[in-house]
Backbone as a printed PyTorch tensor [residue, N CA C, xyz], in Angstrom:
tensor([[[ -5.5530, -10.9680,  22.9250],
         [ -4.9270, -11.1340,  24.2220],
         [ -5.5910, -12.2060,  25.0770]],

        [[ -6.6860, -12.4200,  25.0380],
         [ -7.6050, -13.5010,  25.8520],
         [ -7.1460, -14.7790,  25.9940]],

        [[ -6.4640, -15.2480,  24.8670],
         [ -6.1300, -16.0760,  24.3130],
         [ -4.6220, -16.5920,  24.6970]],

        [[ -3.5030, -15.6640,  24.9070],
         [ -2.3020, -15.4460,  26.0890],
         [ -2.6190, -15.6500,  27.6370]],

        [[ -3.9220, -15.5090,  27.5710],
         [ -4.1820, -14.7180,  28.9860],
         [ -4.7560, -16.5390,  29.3780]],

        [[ -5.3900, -17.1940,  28.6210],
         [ -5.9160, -18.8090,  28.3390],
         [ -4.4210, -19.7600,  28.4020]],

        [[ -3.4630, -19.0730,  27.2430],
         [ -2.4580, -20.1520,  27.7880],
         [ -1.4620, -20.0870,  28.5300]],

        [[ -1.7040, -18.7150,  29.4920],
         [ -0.7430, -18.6970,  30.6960],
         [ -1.6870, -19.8770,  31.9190]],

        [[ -3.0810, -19.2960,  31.9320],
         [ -3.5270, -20.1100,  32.8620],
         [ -3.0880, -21.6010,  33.0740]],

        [[ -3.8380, -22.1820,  31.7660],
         [ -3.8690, -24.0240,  31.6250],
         [ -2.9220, -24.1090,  31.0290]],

        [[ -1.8470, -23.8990,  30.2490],
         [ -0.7690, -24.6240,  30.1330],
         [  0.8940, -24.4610,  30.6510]],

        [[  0.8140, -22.8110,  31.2200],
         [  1.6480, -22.0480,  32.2520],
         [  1.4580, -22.9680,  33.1360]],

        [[  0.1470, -22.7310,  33.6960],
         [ -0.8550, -23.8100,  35.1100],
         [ -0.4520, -22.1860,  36.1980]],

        [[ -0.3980, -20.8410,  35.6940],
         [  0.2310, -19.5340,  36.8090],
         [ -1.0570, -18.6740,  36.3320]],

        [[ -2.3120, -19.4890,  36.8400],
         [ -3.1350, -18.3040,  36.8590],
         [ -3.5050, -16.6290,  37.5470]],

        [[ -2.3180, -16.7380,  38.4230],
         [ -2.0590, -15.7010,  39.0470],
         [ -1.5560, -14.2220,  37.8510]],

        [[ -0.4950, -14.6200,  37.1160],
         [ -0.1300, -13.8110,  36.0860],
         [ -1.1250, -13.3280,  35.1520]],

        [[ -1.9280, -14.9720,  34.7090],
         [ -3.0860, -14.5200,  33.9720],
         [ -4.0940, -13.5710,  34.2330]],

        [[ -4.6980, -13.5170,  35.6760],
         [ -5.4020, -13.0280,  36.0120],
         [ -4.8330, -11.2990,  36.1350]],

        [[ -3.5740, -11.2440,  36.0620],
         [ -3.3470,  -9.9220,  36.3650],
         [ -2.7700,  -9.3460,  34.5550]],

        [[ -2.5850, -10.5530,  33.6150],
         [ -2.4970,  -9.5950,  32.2840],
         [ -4.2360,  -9.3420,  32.1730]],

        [[ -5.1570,  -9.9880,  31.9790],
         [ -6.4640,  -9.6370,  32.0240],
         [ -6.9740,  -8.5530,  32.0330]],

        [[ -6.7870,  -8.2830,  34.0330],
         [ -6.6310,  -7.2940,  34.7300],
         [ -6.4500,  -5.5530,  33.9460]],

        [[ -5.1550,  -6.3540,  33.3260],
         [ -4.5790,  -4.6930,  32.4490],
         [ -5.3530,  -4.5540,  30.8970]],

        [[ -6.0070,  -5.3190,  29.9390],
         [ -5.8940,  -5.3130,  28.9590],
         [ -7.8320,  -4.8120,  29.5360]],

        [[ -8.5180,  -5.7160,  30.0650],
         [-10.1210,  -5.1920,  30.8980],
         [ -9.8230,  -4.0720,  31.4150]],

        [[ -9.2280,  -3.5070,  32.1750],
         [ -9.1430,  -2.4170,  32.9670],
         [-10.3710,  -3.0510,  33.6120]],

        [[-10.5630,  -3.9980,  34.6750],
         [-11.2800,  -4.4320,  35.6680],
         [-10.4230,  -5.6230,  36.6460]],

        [[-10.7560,  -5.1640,  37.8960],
         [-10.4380,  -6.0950,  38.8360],
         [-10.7690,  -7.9590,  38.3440]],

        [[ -9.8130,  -8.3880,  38.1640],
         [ -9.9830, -10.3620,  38.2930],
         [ -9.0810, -10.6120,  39.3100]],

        [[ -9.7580, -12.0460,  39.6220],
         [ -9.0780, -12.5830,  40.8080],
         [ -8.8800, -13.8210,  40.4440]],

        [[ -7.4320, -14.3360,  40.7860],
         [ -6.8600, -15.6130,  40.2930],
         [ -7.8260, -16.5640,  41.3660]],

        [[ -7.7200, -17.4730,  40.2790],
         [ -8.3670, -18.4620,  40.8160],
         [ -7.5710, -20.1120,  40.2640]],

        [[ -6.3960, -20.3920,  40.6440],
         [ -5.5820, -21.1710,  40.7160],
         [ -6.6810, -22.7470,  41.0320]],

        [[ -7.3870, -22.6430,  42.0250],
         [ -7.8670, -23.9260,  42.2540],
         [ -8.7420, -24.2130,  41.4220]],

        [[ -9.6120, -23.6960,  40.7380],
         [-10.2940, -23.4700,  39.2440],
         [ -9.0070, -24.2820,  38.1480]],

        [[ -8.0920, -23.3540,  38.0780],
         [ -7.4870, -24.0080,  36.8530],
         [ -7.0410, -25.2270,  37.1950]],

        [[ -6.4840, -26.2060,  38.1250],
         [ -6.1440, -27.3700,  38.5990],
         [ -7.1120, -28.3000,  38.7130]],

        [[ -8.6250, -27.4000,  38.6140],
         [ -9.7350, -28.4210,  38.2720],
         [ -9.8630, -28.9200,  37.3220]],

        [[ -9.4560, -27.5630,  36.4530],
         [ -9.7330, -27.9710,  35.1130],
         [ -8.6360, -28.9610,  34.3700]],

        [[ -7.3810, -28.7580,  35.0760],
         [ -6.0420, -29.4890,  34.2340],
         [ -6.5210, -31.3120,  34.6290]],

        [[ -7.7880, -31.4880,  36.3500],
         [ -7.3620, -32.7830,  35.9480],
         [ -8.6630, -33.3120,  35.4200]],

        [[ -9.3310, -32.7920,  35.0560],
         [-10.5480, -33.5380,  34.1320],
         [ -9.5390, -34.2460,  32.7150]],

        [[-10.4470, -35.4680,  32.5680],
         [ -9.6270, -36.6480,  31.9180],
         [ -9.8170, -36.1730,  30.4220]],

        [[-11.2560, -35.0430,  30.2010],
         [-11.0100, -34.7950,  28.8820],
         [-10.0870, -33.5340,  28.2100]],

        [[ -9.6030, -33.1010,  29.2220],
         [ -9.2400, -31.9240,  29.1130],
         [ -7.1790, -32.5090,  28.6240]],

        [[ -6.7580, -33.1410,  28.9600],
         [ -5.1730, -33.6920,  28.7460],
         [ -5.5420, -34.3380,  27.5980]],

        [[ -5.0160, -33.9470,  26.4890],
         [ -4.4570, -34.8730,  25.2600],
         [ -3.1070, -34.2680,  24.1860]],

        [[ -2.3800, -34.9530,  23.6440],
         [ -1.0610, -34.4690,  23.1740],
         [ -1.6730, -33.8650,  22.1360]],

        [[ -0.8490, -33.4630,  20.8800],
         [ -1.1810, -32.5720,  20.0570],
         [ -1.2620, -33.7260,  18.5950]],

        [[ -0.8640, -35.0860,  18.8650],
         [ -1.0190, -36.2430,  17.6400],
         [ -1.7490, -37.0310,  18.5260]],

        [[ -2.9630, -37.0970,  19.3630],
         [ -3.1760, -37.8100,  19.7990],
         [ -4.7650, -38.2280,  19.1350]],

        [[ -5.5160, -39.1440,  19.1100],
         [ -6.5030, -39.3760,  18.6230],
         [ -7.6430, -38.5810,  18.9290]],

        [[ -8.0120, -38.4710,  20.0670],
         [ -8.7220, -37.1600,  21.1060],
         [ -8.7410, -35.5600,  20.3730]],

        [[ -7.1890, -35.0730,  19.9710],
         [ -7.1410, -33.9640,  18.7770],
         [ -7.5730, -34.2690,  18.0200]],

        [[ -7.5030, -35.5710,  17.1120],
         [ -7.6640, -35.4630,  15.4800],
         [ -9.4830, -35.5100,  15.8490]],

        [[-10.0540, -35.7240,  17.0320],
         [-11.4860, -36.1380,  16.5350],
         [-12.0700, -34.8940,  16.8240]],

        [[-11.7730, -34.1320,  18.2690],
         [-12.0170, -32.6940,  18.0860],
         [-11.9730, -31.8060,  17.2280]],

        [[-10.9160, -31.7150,  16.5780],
         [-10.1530, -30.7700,  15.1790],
         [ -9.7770, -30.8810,  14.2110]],

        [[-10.2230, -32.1560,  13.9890],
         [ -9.7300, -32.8200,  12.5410],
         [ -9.9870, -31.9950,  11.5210]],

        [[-11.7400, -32.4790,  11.5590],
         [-12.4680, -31.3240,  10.3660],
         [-11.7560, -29.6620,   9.9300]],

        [[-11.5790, -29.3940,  11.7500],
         [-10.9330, -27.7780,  10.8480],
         [ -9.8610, -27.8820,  10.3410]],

        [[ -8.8790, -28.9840,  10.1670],
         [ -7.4150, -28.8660,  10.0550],
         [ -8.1460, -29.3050,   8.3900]],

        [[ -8.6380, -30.1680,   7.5620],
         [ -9.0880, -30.4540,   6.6070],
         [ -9.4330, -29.5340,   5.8170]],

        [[-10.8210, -28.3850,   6.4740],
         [-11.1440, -27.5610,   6.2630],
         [-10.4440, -26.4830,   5.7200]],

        [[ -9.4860, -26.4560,   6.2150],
         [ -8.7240, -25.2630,   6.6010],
         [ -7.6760, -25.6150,   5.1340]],

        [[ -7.1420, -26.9440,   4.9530],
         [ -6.6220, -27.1930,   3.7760],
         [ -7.1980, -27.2700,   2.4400]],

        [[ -8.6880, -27.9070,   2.3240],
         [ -9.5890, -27.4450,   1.6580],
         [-10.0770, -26.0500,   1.3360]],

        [[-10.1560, -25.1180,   1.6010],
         [ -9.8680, -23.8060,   1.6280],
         [ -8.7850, -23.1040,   0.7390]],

        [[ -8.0970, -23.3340,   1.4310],
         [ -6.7980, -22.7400,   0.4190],
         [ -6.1140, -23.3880,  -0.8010]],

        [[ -6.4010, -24.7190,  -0.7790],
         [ -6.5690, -25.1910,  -1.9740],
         [ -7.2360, -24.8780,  -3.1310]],

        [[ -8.5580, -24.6830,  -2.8280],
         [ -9.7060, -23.7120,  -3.6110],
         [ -8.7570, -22.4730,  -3.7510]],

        [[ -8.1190, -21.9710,  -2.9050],
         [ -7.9300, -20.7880,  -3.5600],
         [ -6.8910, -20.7690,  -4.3040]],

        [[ -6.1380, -21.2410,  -3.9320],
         [ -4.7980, -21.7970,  -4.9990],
         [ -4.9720, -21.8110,  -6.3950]],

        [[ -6.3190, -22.6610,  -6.7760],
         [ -6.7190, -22.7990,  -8.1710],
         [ -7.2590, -22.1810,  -8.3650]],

        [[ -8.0120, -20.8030,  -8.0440],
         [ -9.0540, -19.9920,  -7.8840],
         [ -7.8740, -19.0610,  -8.4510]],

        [[ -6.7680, -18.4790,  -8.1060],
         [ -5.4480, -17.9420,  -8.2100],
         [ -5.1490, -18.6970,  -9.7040]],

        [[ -4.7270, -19.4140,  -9.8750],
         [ -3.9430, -20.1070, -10.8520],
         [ -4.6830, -20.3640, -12.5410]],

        [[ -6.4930, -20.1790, -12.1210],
         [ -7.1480, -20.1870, -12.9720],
         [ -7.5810, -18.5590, -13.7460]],

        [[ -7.5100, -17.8350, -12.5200],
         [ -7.5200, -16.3170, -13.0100],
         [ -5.8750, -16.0930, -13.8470]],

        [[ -4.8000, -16.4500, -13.0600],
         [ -3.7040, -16.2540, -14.2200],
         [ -3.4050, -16.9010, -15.3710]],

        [[ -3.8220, -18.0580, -15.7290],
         [ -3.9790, -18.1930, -16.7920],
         [ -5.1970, -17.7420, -18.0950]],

        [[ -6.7930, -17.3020, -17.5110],
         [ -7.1250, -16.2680, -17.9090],
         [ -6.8980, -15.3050, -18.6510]],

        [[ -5.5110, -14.7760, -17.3430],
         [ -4.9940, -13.2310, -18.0370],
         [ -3.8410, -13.2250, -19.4250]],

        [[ -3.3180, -14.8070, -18.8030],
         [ -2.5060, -14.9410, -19.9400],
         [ -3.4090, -14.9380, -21.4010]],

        [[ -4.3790, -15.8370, -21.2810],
         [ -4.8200, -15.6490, -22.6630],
         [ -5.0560, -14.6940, -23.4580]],

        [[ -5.4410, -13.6740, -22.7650],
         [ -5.7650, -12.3950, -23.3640],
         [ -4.4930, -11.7240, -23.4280]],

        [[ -4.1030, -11.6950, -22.4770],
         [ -2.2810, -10.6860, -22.7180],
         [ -1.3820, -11.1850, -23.6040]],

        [[ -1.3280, -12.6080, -23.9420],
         [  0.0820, -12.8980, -24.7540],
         [ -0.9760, -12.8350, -26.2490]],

        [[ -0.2470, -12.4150, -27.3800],
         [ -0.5790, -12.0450, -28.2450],
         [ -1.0500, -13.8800, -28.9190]],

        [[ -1.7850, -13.9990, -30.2480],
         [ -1.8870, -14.8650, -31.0870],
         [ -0.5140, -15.0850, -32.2360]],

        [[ -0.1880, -16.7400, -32.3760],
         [  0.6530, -16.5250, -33.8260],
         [  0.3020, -16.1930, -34.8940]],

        [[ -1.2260, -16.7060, -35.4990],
         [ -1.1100, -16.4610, -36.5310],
         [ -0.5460, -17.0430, -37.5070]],

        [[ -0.9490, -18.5510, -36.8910],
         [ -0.8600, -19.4790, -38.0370],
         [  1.0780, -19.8650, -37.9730]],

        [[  1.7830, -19.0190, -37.4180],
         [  2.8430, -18.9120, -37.4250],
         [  3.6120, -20.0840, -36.4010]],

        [[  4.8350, -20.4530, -36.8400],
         [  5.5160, -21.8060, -36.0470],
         [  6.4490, -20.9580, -35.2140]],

        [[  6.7900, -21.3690, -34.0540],
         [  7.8630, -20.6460, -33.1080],
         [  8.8640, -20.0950, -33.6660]],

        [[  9.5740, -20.8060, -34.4390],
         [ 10.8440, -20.7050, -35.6910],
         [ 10.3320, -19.6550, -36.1360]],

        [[  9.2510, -19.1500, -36.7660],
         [  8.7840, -18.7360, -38.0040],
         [  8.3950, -17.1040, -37.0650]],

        [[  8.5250, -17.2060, -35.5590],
         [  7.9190, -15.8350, -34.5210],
         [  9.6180, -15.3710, -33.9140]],

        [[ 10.2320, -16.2050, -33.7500],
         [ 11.8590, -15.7600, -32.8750],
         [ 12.7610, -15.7360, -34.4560]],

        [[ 12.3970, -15.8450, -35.8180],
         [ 13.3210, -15.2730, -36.7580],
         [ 14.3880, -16.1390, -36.5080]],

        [[ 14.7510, -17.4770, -36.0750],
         [ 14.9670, -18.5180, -36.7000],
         [ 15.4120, -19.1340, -37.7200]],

        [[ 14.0150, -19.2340, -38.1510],
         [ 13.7760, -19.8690, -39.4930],
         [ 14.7090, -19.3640, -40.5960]],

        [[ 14.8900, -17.9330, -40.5120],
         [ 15.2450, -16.9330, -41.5290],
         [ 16.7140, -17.0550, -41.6560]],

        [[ 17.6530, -17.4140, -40.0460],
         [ 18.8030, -17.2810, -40.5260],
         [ 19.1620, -18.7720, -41.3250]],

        [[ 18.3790, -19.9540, -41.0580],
         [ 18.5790, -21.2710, -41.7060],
         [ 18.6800, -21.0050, -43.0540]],

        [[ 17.4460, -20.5220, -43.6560],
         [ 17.0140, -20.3840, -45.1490],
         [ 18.1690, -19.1080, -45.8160]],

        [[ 18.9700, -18.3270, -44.5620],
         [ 19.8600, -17.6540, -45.1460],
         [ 21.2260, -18.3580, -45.9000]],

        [[ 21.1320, -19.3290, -44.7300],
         [ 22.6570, -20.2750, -44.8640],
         [ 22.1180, -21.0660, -46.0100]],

        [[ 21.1270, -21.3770, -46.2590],
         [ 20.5920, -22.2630, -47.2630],
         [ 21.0630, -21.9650, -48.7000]],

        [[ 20.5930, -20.9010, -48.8570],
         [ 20.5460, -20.1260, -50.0980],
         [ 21.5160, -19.8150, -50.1960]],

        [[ 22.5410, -19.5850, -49.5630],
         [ 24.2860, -18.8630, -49.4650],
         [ 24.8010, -20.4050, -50.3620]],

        [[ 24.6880, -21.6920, -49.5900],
         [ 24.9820, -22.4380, -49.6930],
         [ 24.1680, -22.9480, -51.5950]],

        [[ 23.5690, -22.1260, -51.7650],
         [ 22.9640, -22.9270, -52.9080],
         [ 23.3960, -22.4150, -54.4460]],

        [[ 23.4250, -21.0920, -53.5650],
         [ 24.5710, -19.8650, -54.4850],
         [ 26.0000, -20.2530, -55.0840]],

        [[ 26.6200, -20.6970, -53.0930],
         [ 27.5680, -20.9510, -53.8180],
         [ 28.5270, -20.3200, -54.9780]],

        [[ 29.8880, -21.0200, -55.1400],
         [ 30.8740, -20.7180, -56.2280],
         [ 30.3680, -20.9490, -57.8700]]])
């Protein structure tokens, strides 16, 4: 909730509301302080867009981070299932695909029909 209660203030700019969700979630008296947050909106470091150079140098790293991360886990995932495959799907046995889906067998049937013959 702190965090609602952060972007009603500075980007609402209605620290009045903020101060009174606070209020309920603390169960303690706060007092808006509106001229506080208008201090803070005009400090020059405090305004930057969300593609602006100012973001990427603040937050870059975690946005990287953060993709680095789950990447690792992705393959971390992808390396355990193939793992499991190895052990779960059975061996051929020397055997050709043809020779495992019975295939092979109806060819060499027609073969021999054919060799039989009249």
């Amino acid at each position: 909730m702190p965090e609602t209660a952060r972007y009603t203030a500075l980007v609402a700019k209605n620290a009045e509301k903020a101060a009174k969700d606070m209020s309920r979630v603390l169960q303690a008296d706060i007092e808006a302080e509106q001229q506080r947050v208008e201090q803070i909106l005009k400090e020059p470091g405090n305004s930057f867009g969300l593609l602006s150079m100012e973001f990427l140098s603040r937050h870059g790293l975690h946005l990287l981070g953060i993709g680095v991360k789950n990447a690792l886990l992705v393959i971390g995932f992808i390396n355990l299932a193939g793992t499991l495959c190895t052990f779960l799907v059975p061996e051929s046995k020397g055997k050709s695909l043809e020779e495992i889906s019975g295939e092979n067998e109806d060819t060499n049937a027609d073969a021999s029909t054919r060799e039989a013959g009249p």
